[in-house]
Structures are given as structure tokens and as C-alpha cells.
C-alpha positions as CSV (number, residue, x, y, z in Angstrom):
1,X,-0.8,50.0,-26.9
2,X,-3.4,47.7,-25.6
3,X,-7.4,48.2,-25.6
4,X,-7.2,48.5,-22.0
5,X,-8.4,51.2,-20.1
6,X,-6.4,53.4,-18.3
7,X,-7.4,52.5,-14.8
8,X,-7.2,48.7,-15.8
9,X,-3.4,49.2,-17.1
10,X,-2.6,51.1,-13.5
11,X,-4.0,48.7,-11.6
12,X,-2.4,45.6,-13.2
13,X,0.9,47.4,-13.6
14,X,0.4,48.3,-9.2
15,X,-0.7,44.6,-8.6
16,X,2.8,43.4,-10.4
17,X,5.0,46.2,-8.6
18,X,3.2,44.3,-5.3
19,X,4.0,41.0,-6.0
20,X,7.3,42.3,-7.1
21,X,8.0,43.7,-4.0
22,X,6.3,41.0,-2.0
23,X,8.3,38.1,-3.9
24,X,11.7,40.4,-3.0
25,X,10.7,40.7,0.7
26,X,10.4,37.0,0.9
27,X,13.6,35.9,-0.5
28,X,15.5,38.5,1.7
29,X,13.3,37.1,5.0
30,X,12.9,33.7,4.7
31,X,16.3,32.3,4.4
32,X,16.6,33.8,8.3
33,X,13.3,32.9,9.4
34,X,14.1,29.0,8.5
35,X,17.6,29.6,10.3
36,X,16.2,31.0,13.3
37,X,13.0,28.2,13.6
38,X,16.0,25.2,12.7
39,X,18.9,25.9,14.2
40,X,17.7,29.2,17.1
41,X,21.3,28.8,18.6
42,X,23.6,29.5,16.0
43,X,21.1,32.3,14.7
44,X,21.5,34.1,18.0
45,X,24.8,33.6,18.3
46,X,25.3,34.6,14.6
47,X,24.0,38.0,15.5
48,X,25.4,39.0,18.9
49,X,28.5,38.8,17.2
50,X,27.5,40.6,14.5
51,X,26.7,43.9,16.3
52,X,27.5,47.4,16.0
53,X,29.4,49.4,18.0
54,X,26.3,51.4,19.0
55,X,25.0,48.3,20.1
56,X,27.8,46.9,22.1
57,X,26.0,47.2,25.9
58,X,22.8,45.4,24.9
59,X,25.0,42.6,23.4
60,X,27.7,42.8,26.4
61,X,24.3,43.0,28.6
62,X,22.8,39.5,27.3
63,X,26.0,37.9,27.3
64,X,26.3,38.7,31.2
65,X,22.8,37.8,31.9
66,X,23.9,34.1,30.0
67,X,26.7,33.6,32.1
68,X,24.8,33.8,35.3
């Protein structure tokens, strides 16, 4: 093993498991955040489509309020 104490090993092995997770979170957000700030129309439109069952009034509900 290495020289390092154990406190210094922990806390270099928790700041990697944050950037790990941090770097992850990112490349799963970003992509939609550009979509939405580039092209907001087809990003909304994407996703009222895209809805549940469960959410089916609140899409239904926007729709209706478009149309007027």
C-alpha cells in the first residue's frame, strides 16, 4: 500500500467518488440543458409527448391552454 495515512487515502478516494459522480451528472444534464436553451420548442414539444399516463391531464391541460 501507499505511505498515506488513512484519513488522506479516504479523503482522496471520497474527492474521486465526487468528481465521479459530478462528471456522470453532467453528461446525463447537459445534453438537455443545451436543447432546451437552443431549440426551447422542440424540447417542449419533445416532452409533452413524451408523458405518462399518470400525467396525461397536466399535458392535455397545457395543450388546451395553447390552443386558446
Amino acid at each position: 500500500m501507499s505511505d498515506l495515512p488513512i484519513g488522506e487515502f479516504a479523503l482522496r478516494d471520497l474527492l474521486r467518488a465526487l468528481w465521479l459522480v459530478s462528471l456522470i451528472f453532467i453528461c446525463l444534464i447537459l445534453p438537455f440543458y443545451l436543447w432546451q436553451q437552443l431549440a426551447p420548442e422542440s424540447y417542449e414539444e419533445f416532452w409533452l409527448k413524451s408523458v405518462s399516463p399518470m400525467s396525461r391531464d397536466a399535458r392535455n391541460e397545457i395543450l388546451r391552454q395553447r390552443s386558446l
